[in-house]
N, C-alpha and C positions, 0 to 999 in steps of 0.2 A: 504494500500500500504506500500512495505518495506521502511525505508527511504535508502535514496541511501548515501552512503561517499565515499569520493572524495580519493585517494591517487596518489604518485607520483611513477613511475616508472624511472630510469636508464637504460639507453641499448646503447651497439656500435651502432655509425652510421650505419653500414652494414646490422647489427641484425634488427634495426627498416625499414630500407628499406626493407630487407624480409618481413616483417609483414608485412607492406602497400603494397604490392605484393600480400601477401596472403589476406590480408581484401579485396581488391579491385578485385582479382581472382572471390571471394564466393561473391560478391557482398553485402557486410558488410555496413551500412550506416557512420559506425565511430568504431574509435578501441576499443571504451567502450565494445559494442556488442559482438567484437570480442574475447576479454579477458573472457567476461562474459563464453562464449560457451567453450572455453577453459578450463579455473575452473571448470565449472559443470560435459566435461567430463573428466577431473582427479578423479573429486569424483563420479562419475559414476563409473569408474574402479574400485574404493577403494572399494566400495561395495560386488564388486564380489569377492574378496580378505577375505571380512569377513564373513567367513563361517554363521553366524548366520544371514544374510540379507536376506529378502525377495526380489530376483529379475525378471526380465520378459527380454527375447528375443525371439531369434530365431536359432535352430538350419538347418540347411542348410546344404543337401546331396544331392552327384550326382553321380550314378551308374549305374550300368549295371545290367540292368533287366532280361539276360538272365543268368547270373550266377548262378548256383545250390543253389537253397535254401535259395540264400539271400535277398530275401525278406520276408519267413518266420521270419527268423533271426531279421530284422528289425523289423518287427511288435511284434515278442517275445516281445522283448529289450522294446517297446514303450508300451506294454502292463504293464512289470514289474515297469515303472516308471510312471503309468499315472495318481497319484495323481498331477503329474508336468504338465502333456500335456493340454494344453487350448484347439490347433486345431493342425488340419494337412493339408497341400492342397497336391498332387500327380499331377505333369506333365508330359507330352511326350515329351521328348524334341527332339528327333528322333527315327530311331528304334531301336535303341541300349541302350539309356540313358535315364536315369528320374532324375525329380528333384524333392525331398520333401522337403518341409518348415513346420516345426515344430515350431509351439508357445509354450514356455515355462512361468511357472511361479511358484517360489519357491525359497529353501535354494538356496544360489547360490553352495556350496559346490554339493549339488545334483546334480542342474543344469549340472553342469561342467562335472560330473561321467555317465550321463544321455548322454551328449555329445562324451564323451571320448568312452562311450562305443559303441556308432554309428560309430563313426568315424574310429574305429580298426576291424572292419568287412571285410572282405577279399570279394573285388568285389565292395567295397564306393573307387572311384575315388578321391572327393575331399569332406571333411565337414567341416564348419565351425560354430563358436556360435559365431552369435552378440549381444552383452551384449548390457542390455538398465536398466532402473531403473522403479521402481512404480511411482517415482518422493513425494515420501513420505518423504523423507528428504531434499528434495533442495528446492530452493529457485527459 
């Protein structure tokens, strides 16, 4: 087990009322927890930042399946990067729109180009990457 050390924190009254707002929203047991989650995802972010990390999420597309060719286009795109693709699921989400969810895992740099280039297809409504980590660095 890590040892744990204690520090002190400073904050306006107002600032710390927010917090206990937000610990007790998420249903937090104490603001140790809370800070903890905090830290981990600052340095979760910093990862994806560093072109050389190993990281894992998801990218997330929603479009319109009747548009010309762009689902070819899709699968190109997913084909040319799929040293990074773990899975994929494909939804209906009505008759007009689908949703795919892409697992990723790799450089994050790549990640993000692998993203960017889904996301710029003419006929993807909304996409998004949620970054996550290996958890190979935190604690």
């Amino acid at each position: 087990m890590t040892e744990l050390l204690r520090f002190g924190v400073s904050l306006p009254e107002k600032l710390l009322k927010e917090f206990d707002l937000y610990i007790s929203q998420r249903k937090y047991s104490n603001r140790s927890e809370a800070i903890r989650d905090l830290i981990r995802d600052i340095l979760v972010k910093r990862e994806w930042f560093e072109n050389e990390k190993e990281v894992i999420g998801a990218i997330i597309i929603v479009y319109d399946h009747h548009k010309r060719e762009l689902v070819n286009k899709l699968i190109s795109i997913q084909h040319d990067f799929g040293d990074l693709i773990l899975s994929s699921q494909h939804i209906h989400i009505n008759h007009n729109n689908c949703l795919e969810i892409i697992a990723v895992k790799g450089l994050s740099e790549k990640v993000r180009t692998l993203a960017d280039s889904l996301k710029a297809i003419k006929g993807v409504k909304h996409a998004t990457l949620s970054m996550s980590t290996t958890g190979m660095d935190l604690v």
